[in-house]
PDB file of N, H, CA, C and O in Angstrom:
ATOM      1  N   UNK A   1     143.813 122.589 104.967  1.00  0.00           N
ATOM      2  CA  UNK A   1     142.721 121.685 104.673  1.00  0.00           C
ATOM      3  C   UNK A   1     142.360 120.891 105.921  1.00  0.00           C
ATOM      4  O   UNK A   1     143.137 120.355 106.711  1.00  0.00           O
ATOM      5  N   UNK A   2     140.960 120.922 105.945  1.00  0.00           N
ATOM      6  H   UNK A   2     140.329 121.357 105.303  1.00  0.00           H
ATOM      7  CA  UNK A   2     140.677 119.648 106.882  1.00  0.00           C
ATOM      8  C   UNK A   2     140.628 118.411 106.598  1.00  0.00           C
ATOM      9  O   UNK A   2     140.002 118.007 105.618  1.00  0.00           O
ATOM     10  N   UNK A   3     141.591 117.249 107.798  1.00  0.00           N
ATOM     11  H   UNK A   3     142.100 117.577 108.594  1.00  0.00           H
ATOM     12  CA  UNK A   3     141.721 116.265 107.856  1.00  0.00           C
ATOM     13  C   UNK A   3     140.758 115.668 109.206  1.00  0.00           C
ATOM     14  O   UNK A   3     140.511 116.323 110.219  1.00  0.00           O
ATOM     15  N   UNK A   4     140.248 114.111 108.897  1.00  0.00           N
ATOM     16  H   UNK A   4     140.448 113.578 108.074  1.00  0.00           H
ATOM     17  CA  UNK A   4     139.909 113.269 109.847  1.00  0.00           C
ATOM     18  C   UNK A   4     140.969 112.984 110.983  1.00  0.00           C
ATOM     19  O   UNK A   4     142.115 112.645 110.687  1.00  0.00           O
ATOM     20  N   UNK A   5     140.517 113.145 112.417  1.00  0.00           N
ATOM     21  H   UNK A   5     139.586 113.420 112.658  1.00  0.00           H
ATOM     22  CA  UNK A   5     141.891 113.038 113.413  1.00  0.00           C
ATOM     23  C   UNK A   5     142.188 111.719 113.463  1.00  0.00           C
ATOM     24  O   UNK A   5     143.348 111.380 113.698  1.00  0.00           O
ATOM     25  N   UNK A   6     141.139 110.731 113.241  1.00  0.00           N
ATOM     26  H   UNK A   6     140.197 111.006 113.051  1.00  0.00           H
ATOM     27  CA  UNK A   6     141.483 109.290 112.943  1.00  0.00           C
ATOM     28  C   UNK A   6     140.065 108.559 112.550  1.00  0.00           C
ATOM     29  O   UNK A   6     138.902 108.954 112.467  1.00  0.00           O
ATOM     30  N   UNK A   7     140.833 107.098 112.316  1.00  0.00           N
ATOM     31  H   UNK A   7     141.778 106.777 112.384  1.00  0.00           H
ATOM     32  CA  UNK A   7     139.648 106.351 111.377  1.00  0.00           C
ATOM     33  C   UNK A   7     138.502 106.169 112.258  1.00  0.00           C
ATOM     34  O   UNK A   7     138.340 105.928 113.454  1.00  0.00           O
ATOM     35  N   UNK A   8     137.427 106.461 110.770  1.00  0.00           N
ATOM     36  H   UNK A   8     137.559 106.656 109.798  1.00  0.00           H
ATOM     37  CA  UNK A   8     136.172 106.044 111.333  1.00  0.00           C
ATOM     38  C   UNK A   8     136.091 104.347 111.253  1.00  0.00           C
ATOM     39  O   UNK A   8     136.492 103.523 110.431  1.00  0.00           O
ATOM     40  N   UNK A   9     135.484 104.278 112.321  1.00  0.00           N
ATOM     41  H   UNK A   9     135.158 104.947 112.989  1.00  0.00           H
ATOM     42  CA  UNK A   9     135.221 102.161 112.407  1.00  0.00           C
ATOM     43  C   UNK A   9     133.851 102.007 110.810  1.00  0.00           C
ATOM     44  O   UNK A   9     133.144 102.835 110.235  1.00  0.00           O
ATOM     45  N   UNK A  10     134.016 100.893 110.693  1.00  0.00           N
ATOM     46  H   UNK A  10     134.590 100.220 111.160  1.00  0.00           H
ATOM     47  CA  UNK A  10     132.836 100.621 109.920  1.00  0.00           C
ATOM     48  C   UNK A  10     131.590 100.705 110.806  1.00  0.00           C
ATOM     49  O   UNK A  10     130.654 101.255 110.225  1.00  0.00           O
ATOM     50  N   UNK A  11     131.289 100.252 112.234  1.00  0.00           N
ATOM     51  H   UNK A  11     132.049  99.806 112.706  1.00  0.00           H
ATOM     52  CA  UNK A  11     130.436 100.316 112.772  1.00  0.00           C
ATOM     53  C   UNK A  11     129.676 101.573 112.810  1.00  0.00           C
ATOM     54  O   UNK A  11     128.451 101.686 112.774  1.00  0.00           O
ATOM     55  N   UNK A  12     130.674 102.623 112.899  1.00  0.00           N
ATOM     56  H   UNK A  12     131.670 102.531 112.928  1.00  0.00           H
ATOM     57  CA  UNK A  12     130.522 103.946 113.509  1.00  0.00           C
ATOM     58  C   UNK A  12     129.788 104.768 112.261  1.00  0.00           C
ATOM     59  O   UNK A  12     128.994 105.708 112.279  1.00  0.00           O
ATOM     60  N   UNK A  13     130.325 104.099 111.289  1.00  0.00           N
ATOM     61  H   UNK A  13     130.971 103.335 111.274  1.00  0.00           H
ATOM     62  CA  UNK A  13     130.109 104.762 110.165  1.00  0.00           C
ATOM     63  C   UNK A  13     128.719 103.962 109.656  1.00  0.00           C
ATOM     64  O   UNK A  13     127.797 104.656 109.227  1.00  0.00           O
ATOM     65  N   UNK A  14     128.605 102.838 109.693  1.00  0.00           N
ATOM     66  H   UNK A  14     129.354 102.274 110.041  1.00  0.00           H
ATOM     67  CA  UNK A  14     126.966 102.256 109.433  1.00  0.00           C
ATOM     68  C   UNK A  14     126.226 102.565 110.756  1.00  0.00           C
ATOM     69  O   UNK A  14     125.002 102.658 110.665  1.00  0.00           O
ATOM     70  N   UNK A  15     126.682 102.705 111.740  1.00  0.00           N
ATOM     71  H   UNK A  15     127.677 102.629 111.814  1.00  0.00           H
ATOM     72  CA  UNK A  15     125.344 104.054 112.680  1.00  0.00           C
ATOM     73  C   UNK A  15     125.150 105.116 112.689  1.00  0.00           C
ATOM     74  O   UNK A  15     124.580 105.518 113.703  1.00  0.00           O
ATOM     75  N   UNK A  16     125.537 106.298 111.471  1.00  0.00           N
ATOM     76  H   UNK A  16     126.000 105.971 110.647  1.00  0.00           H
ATOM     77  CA  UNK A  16     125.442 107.219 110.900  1.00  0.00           C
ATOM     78  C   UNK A  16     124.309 107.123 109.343  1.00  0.00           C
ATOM     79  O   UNK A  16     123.478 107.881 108.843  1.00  0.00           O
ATOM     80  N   UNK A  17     124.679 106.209 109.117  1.00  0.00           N
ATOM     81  H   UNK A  17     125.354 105.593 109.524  1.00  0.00           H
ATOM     82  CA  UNK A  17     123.638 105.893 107.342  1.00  0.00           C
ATOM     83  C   UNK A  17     122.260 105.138 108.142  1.00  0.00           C
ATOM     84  O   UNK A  17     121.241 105.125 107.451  1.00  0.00           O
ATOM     85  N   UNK A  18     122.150 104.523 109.510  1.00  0.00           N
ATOM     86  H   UNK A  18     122.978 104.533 110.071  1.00  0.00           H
ATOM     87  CA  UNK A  18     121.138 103.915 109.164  1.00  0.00           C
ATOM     88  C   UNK A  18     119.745 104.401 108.816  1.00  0.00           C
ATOM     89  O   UNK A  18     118.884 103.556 108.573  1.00  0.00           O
ATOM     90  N   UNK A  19     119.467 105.624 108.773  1.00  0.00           N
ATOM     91  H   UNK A  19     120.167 106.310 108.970  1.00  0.00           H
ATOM     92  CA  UNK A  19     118.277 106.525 108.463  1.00  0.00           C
ATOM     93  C   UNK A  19     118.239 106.814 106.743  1.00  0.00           C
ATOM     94  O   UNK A  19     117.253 107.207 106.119  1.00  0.00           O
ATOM     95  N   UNK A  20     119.286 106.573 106.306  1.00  0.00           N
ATOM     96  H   UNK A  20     120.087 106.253 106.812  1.00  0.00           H
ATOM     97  CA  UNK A  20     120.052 107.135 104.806  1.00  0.00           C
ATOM     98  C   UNK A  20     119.344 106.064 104.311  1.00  0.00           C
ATOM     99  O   UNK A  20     119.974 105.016 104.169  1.00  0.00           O
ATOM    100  N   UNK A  21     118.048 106.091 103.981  1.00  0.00           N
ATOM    101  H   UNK A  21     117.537 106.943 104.096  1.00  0.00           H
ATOM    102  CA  UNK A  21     117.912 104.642 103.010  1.00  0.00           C
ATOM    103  C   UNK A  21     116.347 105.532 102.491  1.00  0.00           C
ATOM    104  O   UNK A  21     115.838 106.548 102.965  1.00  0.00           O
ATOM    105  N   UNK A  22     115.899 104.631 101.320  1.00  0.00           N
ATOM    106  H   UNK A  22     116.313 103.806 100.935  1.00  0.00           H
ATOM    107  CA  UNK A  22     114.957 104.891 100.611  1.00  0.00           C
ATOM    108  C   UNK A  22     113.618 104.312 101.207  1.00  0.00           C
ATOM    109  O   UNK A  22     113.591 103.174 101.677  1.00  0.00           O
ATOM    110  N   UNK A  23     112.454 105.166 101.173  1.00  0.00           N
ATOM    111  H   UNK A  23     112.476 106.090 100.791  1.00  0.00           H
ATOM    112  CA  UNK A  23     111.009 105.044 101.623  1.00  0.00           C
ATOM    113  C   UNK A  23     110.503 104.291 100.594  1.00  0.00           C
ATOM    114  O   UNK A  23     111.046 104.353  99.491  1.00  0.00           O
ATOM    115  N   UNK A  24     109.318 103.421 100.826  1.00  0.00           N
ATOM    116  H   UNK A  24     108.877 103.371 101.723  1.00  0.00           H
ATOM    117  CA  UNK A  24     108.435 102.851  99.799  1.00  0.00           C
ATOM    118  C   UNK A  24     107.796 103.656  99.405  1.00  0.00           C
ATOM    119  O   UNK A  24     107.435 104.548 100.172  1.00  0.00           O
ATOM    120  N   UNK A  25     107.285 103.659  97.643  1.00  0.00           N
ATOM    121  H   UNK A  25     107.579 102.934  97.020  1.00  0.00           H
ATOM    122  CA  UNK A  25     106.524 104.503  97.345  1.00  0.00           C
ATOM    123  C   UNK A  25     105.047 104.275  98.012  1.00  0.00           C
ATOM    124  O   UNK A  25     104.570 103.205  98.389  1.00  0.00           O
ATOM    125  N   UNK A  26     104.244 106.047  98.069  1.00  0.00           N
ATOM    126  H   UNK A  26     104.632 106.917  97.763  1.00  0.00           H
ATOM    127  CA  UNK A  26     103.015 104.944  98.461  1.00  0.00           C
ATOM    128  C   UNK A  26     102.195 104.896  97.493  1.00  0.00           C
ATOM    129  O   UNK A  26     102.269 105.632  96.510  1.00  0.00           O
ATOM    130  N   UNK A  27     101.375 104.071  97.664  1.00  0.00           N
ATOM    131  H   UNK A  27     101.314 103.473  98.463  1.00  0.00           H
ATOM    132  CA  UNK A  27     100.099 103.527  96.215  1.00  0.00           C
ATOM    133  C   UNK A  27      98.202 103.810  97.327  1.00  0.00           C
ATOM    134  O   UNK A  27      97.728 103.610  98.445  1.00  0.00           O
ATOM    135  N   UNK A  28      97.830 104.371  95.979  1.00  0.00           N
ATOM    136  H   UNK A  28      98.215 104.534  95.070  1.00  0.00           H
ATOM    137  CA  UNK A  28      96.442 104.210  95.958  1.00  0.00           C
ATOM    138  C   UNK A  28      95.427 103.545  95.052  1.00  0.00           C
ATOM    139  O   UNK A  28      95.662 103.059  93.945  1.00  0.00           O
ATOM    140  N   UNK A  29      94.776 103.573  95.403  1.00  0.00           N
ATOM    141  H   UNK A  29      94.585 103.968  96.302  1.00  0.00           H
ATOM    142  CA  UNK A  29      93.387 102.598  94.608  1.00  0.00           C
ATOM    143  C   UNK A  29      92.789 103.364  93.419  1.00  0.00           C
ATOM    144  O   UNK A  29      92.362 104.466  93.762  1.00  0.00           O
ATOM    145  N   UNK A  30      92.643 103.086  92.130  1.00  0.00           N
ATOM    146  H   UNK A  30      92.990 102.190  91.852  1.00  0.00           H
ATOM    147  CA  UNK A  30      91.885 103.585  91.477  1.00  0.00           C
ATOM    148  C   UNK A  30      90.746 103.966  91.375  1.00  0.00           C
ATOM    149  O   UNK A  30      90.168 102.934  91.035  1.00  0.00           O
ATOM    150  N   UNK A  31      89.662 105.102  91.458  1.00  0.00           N
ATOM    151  H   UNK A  31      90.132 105.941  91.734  1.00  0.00           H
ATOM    152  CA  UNK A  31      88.498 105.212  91.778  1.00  0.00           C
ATOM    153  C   UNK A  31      88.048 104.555  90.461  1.00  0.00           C
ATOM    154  O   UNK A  31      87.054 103.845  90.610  1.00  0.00           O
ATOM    155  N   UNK A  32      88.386 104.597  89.594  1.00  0.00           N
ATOM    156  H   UNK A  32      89.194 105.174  89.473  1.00  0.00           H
ATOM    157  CA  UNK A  32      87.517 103.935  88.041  1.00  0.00           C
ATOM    158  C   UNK A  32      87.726 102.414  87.935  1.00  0.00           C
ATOM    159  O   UNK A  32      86.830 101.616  87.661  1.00  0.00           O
ATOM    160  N   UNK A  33      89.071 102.090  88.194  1.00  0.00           N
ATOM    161  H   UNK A  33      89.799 102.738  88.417  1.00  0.00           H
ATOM    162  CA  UNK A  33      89.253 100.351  87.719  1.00  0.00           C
ATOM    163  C   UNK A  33      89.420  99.684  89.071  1.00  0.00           C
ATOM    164  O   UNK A  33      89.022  98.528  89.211  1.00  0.00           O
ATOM    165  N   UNK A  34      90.063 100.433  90.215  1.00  0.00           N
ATOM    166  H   UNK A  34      90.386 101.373  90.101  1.00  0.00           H
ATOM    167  CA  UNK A  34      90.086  99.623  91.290  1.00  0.00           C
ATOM    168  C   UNK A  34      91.753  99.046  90.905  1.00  0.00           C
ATOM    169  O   UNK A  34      91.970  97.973  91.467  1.00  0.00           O
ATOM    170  N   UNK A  35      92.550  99.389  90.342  1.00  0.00           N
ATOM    171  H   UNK A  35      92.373 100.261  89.885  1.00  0.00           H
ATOM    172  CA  UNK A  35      93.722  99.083  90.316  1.00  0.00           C
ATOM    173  C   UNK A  35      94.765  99.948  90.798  1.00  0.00           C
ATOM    174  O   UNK A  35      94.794 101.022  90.198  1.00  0.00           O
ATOM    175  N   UNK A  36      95.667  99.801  91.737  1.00  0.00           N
ATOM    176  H   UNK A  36      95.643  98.927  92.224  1.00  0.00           H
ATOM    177  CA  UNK A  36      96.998 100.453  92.656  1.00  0.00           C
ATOM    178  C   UNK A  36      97.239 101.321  91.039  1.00  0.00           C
ATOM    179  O   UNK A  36      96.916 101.231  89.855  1.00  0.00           O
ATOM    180  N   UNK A  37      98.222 102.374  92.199  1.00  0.00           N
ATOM    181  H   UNK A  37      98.485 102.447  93.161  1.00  0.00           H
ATOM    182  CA  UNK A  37      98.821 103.098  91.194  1.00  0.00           C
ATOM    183  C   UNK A  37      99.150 104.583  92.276  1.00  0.00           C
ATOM    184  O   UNK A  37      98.552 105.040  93.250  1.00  0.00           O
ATOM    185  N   UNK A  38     100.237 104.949  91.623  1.00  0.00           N
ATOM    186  H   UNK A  38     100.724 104.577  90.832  1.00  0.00           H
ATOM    187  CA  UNK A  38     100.948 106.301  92.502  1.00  0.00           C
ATOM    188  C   UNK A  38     100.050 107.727  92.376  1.00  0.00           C
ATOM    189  O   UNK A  38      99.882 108.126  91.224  1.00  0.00           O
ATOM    190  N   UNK A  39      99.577 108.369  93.254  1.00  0.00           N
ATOM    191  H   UNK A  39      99.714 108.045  94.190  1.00  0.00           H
ATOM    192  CA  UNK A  39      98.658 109.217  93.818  1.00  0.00           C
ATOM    193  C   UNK A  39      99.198 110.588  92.720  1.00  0.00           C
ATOM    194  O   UNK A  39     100.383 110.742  92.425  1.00  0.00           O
ATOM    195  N   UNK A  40      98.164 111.428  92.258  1.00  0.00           N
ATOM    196  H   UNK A  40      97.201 111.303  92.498  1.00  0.00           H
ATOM    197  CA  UNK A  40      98.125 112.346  91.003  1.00  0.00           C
ATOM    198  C   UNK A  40      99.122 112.026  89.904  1.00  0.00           C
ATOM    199  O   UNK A  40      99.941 112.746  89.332  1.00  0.00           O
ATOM    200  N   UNK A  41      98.799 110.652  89.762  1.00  0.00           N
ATOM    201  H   UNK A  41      98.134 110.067  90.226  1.00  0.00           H
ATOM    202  CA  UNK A  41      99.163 109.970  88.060  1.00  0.00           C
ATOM    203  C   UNK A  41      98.233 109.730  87.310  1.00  0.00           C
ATOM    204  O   UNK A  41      97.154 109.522  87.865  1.00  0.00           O
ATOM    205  N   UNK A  42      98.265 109.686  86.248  1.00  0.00           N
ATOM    206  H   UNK A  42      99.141 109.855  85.797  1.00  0.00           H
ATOM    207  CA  UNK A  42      97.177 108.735  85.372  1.00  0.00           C
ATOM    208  C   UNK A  42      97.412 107.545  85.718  1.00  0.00           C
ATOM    209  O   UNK A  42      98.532 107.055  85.864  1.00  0.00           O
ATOM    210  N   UNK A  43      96.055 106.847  85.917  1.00  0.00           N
ATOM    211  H   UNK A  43      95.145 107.246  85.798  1.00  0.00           H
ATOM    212  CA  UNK A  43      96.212 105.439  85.548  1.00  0.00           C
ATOM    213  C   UNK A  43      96.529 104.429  84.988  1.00  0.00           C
ATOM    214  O   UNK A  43      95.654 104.157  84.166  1.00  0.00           O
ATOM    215  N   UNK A  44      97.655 103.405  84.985  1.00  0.00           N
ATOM    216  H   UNK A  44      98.365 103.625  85.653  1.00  0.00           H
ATOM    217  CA  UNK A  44      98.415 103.187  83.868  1.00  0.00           C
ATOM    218  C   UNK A  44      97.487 101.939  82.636  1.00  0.00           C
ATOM    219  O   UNK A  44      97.649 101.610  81.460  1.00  0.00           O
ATOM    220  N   UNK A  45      96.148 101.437  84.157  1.00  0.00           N
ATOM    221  H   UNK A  45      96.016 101.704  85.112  1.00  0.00           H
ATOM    222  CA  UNK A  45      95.461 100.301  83.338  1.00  0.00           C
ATOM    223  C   UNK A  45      94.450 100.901  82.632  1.00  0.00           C
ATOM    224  O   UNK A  45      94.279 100.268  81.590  1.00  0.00           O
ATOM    225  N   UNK A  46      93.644 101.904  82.729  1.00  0.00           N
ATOM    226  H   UNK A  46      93.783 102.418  83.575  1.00  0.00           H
ATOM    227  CA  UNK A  46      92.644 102.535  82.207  1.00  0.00           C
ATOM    228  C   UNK A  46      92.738 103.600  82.182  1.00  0.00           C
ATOM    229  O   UNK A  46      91.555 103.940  82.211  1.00  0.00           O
ATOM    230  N   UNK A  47      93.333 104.524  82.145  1.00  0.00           N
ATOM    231  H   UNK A  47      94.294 104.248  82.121  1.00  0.00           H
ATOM    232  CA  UNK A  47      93.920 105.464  81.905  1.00  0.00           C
ATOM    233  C   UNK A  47      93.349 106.835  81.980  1.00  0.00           C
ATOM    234  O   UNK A  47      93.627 107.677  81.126  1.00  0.00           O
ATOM    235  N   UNK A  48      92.529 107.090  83.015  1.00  0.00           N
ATOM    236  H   UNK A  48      92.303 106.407  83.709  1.00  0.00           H
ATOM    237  CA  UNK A  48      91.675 108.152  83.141  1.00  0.00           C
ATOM    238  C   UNK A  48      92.713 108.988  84.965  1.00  0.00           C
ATOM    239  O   UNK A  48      93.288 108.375  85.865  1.00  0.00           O
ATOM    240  N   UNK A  49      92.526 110.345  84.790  1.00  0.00           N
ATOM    241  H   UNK A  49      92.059 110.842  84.059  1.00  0.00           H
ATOM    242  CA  UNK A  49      92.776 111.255  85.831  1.00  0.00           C
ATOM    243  C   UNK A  49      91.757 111.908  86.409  1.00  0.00           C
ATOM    244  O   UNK A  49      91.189 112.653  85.611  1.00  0.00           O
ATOM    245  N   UNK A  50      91.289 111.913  87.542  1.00  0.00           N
ATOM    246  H   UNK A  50      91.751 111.308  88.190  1.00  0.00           H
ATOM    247  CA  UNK A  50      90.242 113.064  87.924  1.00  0.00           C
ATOM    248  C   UNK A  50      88.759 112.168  87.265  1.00  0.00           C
ATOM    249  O   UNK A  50      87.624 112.556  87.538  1.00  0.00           O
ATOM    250  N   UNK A  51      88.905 111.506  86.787  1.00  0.00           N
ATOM    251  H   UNK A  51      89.828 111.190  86.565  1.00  0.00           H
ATOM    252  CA  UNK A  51      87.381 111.375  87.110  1.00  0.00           C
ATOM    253  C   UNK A  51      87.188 111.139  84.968  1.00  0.00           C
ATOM    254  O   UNK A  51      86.090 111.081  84.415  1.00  0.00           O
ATOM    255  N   UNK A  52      88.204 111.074  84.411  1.00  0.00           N
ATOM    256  H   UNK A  52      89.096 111.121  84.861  1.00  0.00           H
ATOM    257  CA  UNK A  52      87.992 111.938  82.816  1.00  0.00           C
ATOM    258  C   UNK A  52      89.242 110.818  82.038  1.00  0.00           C
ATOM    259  O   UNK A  52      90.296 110.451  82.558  1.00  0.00           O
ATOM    260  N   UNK A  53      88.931 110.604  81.226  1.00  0.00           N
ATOM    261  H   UNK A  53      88.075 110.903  80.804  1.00  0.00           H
ATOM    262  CA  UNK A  53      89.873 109.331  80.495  1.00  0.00           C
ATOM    263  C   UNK A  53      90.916 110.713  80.010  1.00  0.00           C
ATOM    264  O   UNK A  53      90.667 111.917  79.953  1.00  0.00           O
ATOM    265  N   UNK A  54      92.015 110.020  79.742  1.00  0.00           N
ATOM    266  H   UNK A  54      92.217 109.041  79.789  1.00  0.00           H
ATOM    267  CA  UNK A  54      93.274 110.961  79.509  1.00  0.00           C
ATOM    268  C   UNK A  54      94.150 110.472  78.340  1.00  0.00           C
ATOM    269  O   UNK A  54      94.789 111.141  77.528  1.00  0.00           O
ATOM    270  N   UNK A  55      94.016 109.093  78.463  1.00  0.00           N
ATOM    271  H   UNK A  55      93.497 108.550  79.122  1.00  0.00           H
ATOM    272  CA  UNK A  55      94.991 108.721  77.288  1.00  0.00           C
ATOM    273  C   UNK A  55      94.043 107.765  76.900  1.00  0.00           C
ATOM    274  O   UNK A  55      93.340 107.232  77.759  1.00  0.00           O
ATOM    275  N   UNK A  56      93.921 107.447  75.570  1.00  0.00           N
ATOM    276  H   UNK A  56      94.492 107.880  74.872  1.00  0.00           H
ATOM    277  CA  UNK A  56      92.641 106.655  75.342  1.00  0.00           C
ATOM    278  C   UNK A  56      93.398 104.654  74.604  1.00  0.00           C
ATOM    279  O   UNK A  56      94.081 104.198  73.687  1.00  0.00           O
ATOM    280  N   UNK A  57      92.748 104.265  75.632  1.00  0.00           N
ATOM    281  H   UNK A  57      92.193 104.635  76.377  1.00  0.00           H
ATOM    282  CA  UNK A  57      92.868 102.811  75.653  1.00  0.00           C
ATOM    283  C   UNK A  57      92.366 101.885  74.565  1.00  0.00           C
ATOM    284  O   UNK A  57      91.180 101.761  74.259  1.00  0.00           O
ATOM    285  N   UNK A  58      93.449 101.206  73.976  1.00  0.00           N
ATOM    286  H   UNK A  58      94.413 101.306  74.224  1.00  0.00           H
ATOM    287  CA  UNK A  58      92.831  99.910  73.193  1.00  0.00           C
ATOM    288  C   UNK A  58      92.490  99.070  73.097  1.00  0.00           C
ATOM    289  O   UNK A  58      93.330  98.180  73.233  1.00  0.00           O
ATOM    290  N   UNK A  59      91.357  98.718  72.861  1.00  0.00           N
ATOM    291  H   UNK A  59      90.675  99.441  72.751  1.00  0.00           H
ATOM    292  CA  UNK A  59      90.621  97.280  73.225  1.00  0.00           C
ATOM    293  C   UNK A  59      91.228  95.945  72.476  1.00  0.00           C
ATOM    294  O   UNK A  59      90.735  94.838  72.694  1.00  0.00           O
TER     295      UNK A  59
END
């Protein structure tokens, strides 16, 4: 089996992860309400895709 020939430092080892981390999602603008929201989703405030209501909203 392979073994480590000796300890990794904590340093050594957090300058190996520092790339290891999570991206922001990105957000776009709604063409219908003008409200953010994640790119080929439905809209969660008005609820249209493509141009076409999808889930139908209650007033």
């Amino acid at each position: 089996m392979a073994l480590p020939k000796g300890k990794v430092s904590k340093s050594r080892r957090d300058k190996r992860r520092t790339h290891w981390k999570l991206s922001a999602p990105s957000v776009v603008k709604c063409p219908q309400c003008g409200d953010p929201k994640m790119p080929h989703r439905v809209c969660p405030n008005c609820g249209t895709y493509k141009g076409r209501e999808v889930i139908a909203q209650e007033e």
